[in-house]
C-alpha positions as CSV (number, residue, x, y, z in Angstrom):
1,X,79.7,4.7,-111.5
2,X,77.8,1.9,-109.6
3,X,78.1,1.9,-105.8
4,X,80.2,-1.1,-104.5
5,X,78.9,-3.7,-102.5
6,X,79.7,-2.8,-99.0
7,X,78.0,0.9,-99.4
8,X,75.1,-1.0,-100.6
9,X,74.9,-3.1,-97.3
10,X,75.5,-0.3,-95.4
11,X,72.7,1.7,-97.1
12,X,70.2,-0.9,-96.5
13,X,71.3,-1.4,-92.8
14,X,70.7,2.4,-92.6
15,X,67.2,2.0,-93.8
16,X,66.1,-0.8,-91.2
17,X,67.5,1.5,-88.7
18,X,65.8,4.4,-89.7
19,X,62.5,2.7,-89.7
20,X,63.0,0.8,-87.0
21,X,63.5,3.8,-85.3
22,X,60.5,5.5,-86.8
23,X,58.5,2.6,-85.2
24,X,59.8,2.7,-81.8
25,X,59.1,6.3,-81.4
26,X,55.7,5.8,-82.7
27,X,55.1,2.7,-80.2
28,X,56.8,5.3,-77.6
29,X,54.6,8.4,-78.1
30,X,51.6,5.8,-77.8
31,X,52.9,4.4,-74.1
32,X,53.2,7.6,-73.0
33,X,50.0,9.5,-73.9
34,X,48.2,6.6,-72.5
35,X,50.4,7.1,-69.3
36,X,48.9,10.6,-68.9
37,X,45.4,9.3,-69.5
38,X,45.8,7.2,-66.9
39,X,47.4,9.7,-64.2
40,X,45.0,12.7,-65.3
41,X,41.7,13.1,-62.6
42,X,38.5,11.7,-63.9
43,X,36.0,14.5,-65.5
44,X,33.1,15.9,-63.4
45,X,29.7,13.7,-64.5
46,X,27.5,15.7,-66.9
47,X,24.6,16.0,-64.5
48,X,21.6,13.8,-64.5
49,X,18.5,14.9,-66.8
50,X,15.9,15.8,-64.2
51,X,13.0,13.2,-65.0
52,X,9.7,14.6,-66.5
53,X,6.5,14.3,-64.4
54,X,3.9,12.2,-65.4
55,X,1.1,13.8,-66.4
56,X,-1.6,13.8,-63.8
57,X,-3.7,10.4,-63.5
58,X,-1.2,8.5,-65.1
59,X,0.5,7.1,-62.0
60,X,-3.5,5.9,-61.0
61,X,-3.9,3.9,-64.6
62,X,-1.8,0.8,-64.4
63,X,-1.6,-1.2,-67.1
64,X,-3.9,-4.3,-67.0
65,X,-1.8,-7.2,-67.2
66,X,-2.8,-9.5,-70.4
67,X,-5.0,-12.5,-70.4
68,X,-4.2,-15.4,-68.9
69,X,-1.0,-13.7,-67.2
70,X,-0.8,-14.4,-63.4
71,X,-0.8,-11.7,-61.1
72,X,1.5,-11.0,-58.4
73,X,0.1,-10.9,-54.5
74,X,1.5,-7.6,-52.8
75,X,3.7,-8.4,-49.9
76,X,2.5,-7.9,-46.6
77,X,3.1,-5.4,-44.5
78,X,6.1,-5.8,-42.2
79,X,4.9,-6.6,-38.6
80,X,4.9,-3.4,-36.2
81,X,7.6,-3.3,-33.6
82,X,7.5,-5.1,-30.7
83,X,5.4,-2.7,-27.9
84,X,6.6,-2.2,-23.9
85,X,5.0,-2.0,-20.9
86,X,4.4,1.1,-18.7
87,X,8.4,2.1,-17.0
88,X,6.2,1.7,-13.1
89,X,3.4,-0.3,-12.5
90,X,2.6,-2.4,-9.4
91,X,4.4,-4.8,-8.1
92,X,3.9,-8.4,-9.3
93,X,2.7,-9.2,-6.1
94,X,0.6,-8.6,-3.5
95,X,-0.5,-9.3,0.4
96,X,-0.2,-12.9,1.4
97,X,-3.9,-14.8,1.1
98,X,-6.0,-14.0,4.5
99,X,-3.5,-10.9,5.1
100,X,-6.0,-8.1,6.2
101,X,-9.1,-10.1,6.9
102,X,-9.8,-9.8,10.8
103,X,-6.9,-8.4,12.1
104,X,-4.3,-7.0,9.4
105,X,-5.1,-4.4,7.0
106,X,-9.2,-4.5,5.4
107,X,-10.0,-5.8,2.1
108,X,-9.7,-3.0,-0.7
109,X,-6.7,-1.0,0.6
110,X,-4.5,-2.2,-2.1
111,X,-6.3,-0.2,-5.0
112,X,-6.7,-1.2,-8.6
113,X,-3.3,-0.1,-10.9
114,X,-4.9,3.9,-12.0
115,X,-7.4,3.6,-9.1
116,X,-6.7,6.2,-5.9
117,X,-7.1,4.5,-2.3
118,X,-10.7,4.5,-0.8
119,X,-11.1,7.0,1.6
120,X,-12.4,4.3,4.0
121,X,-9.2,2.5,3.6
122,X,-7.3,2.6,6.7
123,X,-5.6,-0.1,9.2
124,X,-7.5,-2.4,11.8
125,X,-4.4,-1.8,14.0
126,X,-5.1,1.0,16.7
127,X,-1.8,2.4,18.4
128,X,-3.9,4.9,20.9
129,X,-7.6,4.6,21.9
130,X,-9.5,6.5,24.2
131,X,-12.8,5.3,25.3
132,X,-15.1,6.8,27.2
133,X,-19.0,4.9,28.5
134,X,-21.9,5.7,30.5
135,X,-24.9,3.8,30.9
136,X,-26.7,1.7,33.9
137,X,-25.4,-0.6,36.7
138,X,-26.0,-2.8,39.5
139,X,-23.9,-2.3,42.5
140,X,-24.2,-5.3,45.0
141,X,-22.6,-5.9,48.9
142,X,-22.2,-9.3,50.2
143,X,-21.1,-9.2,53.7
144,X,-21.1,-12.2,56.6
145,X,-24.3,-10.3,58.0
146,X,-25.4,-7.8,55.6
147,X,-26.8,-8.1,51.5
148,X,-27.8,-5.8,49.5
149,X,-28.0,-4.7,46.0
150,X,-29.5,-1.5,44.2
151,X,-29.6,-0.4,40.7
152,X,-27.6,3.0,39.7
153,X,-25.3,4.4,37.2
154,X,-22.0,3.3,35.9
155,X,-19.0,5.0,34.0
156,X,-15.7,4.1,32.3
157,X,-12.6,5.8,31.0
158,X,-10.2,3.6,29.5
159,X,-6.8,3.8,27.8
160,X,-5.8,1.5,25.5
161,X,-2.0,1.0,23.6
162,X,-1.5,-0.8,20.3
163,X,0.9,-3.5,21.0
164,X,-0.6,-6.0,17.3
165,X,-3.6,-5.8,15.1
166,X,-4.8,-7.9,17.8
167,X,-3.9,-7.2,21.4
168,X,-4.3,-3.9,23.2
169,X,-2.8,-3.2,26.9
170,X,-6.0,-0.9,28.7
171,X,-5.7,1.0,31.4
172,X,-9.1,1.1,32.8
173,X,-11.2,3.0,35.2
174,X,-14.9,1.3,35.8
175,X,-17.8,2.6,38.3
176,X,-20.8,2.1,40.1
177,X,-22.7,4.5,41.9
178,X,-26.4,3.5,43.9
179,X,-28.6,5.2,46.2
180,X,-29.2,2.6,49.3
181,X,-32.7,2.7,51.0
182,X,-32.2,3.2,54.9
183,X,-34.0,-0.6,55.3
184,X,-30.7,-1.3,54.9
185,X,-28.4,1.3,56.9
186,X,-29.0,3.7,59.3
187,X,-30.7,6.2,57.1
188,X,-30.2,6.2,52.6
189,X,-26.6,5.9,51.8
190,X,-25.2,6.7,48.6
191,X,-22.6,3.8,47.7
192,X,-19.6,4.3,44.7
193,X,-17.2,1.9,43.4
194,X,-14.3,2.8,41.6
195,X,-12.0,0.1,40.5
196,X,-8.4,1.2,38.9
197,X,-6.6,-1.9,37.0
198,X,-4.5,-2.9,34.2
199,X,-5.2,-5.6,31.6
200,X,-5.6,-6.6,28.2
201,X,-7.9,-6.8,25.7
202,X,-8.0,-9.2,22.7
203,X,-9.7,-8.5,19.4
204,X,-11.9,-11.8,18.7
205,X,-13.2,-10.0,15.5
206,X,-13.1,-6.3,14.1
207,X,-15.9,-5.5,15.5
208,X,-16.0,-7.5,18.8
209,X,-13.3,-7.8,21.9
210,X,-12.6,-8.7,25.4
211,X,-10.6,-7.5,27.9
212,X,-9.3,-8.5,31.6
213,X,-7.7,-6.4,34.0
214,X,-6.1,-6.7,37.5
215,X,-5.6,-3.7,40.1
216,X,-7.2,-1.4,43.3
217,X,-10.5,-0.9,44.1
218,X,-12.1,2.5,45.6
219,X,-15.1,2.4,48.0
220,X,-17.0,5.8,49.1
221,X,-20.0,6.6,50.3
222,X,-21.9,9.8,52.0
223,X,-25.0,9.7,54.5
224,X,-28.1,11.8,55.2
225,X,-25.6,13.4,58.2
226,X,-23.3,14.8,56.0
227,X,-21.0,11.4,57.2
228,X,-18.4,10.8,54.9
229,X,-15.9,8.0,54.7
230,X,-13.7,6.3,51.9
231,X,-11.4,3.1,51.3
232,X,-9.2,2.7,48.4
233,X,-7.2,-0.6,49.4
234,X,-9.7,-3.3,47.9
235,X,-8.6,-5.4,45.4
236,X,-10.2,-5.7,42.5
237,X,-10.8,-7.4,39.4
238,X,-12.5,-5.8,35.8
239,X,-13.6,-7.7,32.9
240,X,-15.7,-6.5,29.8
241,X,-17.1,-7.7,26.7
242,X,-18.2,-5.4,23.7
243,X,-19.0,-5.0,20.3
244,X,-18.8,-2.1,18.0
245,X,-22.1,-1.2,15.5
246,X,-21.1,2.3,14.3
247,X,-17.2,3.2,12.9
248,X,-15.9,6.0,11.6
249,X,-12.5,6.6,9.9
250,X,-10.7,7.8,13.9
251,X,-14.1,7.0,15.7
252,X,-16.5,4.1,16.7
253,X,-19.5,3.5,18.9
254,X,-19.2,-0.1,20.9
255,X,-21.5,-1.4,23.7
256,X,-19.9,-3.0,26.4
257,X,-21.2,-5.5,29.3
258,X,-18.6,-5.0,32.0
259,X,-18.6,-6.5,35.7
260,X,-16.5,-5.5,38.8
261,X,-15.3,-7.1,41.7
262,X,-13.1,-5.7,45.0
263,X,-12.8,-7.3,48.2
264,X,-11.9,-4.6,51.0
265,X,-10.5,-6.1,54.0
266,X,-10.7,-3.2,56.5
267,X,-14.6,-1.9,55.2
268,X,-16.7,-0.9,58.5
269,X,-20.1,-1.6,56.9
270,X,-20.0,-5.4,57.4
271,X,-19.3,-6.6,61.4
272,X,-16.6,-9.0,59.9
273,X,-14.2,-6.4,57.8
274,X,-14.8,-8.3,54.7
275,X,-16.5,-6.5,52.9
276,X,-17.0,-7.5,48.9
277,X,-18.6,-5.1,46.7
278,X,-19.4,-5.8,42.9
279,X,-21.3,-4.5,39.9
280,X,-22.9,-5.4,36.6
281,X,-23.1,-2.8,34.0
282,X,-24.0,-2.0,30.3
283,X,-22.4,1.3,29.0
284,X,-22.8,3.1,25.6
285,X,-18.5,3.5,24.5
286,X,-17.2,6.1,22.6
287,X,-14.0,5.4,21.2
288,X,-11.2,7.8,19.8
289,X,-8.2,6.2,18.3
């Protein structure tokens, strides 16, 4: 018995299903083991071969290039870094031009950068001095009826205070003391002048000065009778020029011309109580400062 047409459609509609199936479930087994691929974690690497050494000397033989080929130029080496300074050095500058030359600080105390100061580096600016001097004098009266003049001794002491490189105040004592022959007074005399004042001196150089001072003058003297008399109500006057030949780093050496003057109004050697006594003098200085 043949089938009938309507079985036979439905058969063949059956078998497009069926493979149409078959294929989608192919096509769907393929999607989804790729979507595992995908979503599974990537394998460890098989680790690297380690690299064999080259035998020795072979890294020193290069091959020579062929003929006629050009050879590269090596690059250059990369220029070093760029270098610094030391973190102190001195200062970029230094004493103003003529600074220390007479009367400020003395060439040299500003060392060379890794140089230590000289130990004869030191300041031309004294705050204290002390000087003391000794040496030979003339001491000289000049009266309305008497004159005379003999030579003796002299002595200083003097103080000075810094006030610049250049200035000083002094205090200053200065002296002369003579032996007077008895042509002159009733029998030999001896004379001393002391005069006390207060003045300035001025450096003109390092080495040389002047000075000026104002103040009292002292007048003694003693007799062959044991006579005795004194008068310390002149008024005097002190000046002094010197100039130092020998210094040390605290000490120095200086000889000084100085010359006195006091006027004592009430002086009993002289008939008209005028009496004015001076002295010129050289002394050898030391100095302490």
């Amino acid at each position: 018995m043949k089938p009938i047409g309507p079985n036979r459609m439905l058969r063949r509609v059956s078998v497009v299903a069926i493979a149409s199936l078959a294929v989608l479930g192919v096509h769907t087994a393929a999607l989804a083991q790729q979507a595992r691929a995908a979503d599974a974690p990537p394998s460890a690497a098989a680790p690297a071969a380690t690299p064999t050494p080259p035998p020795p000397g072979a890294a020193e033989a290069e091959p020579a290039p062929p003929p006629g080929a050009a050879v590269a130029e090596p690059m250059p080496p990369p220029p070093p870094p760029p270098g610094y300074g030391p973190p102190y050095g001195p200062p970029p500058y230094g004493p103003p031009p003529g600074y220390g030359q007479h009367y400020g600080y003395r060439p040299g105390y500003y060392p060379p950068p890794g140089q230590p100061y000289p130990s004869s580096a030191r300041s031309d600016r004294r705050v204290f001095m002390l000087s003391l001097g000794l040496g030979v004098s003339s001491l000289s009266l000049s009266a309305a009826d008497i004159t005379a003049h003999e030579a003796g001794l002299s002595y200083a002491l003097h103080l000075g205070f810094g006030i610049t490189p250049r200035w000083m105040l002094v205090l200053a004592m200065d002296g002369a003391w003579a032996q007077f022959s008895r042509k002159d007074f009733f029998g030999a005399t001896s004379f001393a002048q002391t005069t006390y004042t207060i003045g300035a001196q001025a450096f003109v150089l390092p080495w040389l000065y002047a000075r000026l001072g104002l103040g009292l003058g002292c007048l003694e003297w003693s007799d062959d009778s044991s006579n005795n008399w004194s008068d310390c109500r002149g008024q005097a006057a002190a000046a002094g020029i010197g100039g130092e030949f020998m210094r040390a780093r605290s000490t120095s050496f200086s000889a000084e011309a100085a010359a006195t003057v006091a006027r004592y109004p009430e002086a009993p050697v002289g008939s008209d109580r005028n009496d004015i006594w001076y002295s010129i003098g050289l002394n050898l200085m030391l100095n302490i400062f």
